[in-house]
C-alpha positions in Angstrom: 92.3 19.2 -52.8 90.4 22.2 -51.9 88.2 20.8 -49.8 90.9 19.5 -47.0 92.8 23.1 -46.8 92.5 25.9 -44.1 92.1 29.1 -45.0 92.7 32.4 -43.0 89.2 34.6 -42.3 88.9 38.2 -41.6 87.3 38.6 -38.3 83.6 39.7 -39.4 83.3 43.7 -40.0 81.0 45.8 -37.6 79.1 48.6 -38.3 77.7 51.7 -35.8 75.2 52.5 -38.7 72.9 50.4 -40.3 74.2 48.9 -43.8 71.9 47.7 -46.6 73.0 45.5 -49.6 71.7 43.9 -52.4 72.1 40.5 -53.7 72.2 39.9 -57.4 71.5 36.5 -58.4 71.4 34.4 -61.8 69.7 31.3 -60.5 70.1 29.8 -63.7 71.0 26.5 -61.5 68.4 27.0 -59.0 69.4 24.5 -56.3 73.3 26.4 -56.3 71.8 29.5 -56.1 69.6 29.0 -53.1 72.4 27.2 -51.2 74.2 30.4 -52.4 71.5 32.7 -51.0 71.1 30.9 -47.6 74.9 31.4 -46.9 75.1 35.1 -48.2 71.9 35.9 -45.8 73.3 34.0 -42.5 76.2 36.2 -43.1 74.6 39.4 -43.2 72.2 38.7 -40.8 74.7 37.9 -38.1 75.8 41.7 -38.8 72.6 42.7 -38.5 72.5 43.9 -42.2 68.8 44.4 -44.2 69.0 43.4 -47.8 66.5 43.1 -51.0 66.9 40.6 -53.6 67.1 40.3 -57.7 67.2 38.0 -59.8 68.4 38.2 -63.3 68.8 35.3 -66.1 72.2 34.4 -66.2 75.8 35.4 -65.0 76.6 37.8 -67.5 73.6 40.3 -66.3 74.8 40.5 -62.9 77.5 43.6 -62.9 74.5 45.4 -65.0 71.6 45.2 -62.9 74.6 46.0 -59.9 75.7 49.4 -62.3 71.9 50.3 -62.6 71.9 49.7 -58.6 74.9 52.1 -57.8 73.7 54.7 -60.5 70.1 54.7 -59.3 69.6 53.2 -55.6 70.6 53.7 -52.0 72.5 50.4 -51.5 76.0 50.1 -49.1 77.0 47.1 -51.0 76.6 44.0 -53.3 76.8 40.5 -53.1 77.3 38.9 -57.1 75.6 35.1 -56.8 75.5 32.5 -59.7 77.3 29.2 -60.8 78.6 28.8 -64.3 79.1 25.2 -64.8 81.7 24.0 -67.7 80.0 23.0 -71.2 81.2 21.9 -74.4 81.8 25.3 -75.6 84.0 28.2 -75.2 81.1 29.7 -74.1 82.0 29.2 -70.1 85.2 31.4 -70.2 83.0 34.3 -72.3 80.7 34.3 -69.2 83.5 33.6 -66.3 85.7 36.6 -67.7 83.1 38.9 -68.6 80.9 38.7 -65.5 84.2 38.8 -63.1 86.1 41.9 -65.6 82.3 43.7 -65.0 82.5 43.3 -61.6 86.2 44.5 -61.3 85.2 47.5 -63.2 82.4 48.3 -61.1 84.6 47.9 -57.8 87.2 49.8 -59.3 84.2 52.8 -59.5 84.0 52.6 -55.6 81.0 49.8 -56.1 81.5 47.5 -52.7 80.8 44.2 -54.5 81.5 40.6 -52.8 81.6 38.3 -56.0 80.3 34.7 -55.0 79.8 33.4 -59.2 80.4 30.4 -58.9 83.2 29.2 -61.9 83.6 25.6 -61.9 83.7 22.5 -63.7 81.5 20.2 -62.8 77.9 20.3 -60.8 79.5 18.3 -58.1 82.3 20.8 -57.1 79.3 24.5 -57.5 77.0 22.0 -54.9 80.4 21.7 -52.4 80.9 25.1 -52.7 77.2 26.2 -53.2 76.7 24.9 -49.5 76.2 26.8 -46.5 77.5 24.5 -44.4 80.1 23.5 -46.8 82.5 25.8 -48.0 79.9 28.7 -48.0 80.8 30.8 -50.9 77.9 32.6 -50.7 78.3 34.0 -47.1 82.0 34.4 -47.7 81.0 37.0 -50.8 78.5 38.6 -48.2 81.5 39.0 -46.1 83.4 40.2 -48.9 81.1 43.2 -49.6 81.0 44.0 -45.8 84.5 44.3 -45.8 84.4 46.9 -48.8 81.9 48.9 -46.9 83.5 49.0 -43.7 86.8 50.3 -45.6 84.8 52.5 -47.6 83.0 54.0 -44.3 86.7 54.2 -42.5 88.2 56.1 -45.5 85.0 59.0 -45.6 81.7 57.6 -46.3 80.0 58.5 -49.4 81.9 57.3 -52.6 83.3 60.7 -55.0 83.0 58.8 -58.5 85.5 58.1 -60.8 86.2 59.5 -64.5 83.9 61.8 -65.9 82.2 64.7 -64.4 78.4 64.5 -65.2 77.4 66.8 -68.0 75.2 68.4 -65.6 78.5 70.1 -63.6 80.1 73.7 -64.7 83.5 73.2 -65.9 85.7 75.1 -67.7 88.3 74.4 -70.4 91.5 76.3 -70.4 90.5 79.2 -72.9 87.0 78.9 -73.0 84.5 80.5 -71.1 81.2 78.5 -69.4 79.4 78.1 -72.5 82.0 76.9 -74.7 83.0 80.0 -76.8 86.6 80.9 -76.8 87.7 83.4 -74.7 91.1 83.9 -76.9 
């Protein structure tokens, strides 16, 4: 059972700059979500990290609103919060594997994302996990992102991007000039 196990814990990062993050949260289950909150904010605090809060309608908006951040915003990190509780459809894997693939893809940009969506079966195991002075998946998703940052500040700083260049950039193709004409 889950709930009788030890588990190792990274000591608790540390920063010589300040960090900001932003938590995302579907509170779709309200009462998870602020247990959620409360842990994700005790952790951060206790780093001495500022944060601003959203709130979106469900699981599956969460790794957009976080895109939109990265693209558009000044935050260090994320912290993903939500529950998705089981149901009588096959809706609950839809939202569990599309919320946590949109996530991977965004931290797979250079996004430093702690994911604390919840994914469980019943009400009773999100409110074990939910609480902050249970097992306090919220504050270890806050940890999560600090983590990311920290290894993203060791390794240089500001994130370079991944894939494409922006259309803005000068680029040339082998046998064309800057404007696109061929130079053959």
């Amino acid at each position: 059972m889950a709930g009788q196990e030890t588990h190792y814990t990274l000591p608790r990062a540390t920063f010589e700059r300040p960090v900001k993050l932003l938590l995302v949260v579907a509170p779709y289950y309200r009462d998870i979500a602020d247990g959620l909150i409360a842990g994700a904010r005790a952790e951060l605090e206790a780093v001495g990290a500022a944060h601003d809060l959203i709130e979106v309608p469900g699981a599956l908006e969460i790794p957009p609103a976080i895109g939109m951040a990265e693209r558009l915003s000044n935050f260090d990190g994320y912290v993903a919060l939500g529950c998705v509780i089981r149901g009588e459809t096959s809706h609950y894997e839809t939202v569990c594997n599309d919320s946590s693939r949109g996530l991977m893809l965004l931290g797979l940009q250079g996004a430093c994302i702690g994911n604390g969506i919840l994914t469980v079966e019943t009400r009773a195991q999100a409110e074990v996990r939910a609480d902050a002075e249970g097992q306090n998946k919220g504050g270890g998703a806050a940890a999560a992102a600090l983590h990311l940052i920290a290894l993203a500040r060791n390794w240089g700083g500001r994130r370079k991007g991944v894939g494409f260049r922006p259309a803005s950039e000068e680029f040339r193709i082998a046998g064309q000039d800057s404007e696109g004409s061929s130079t053959a």
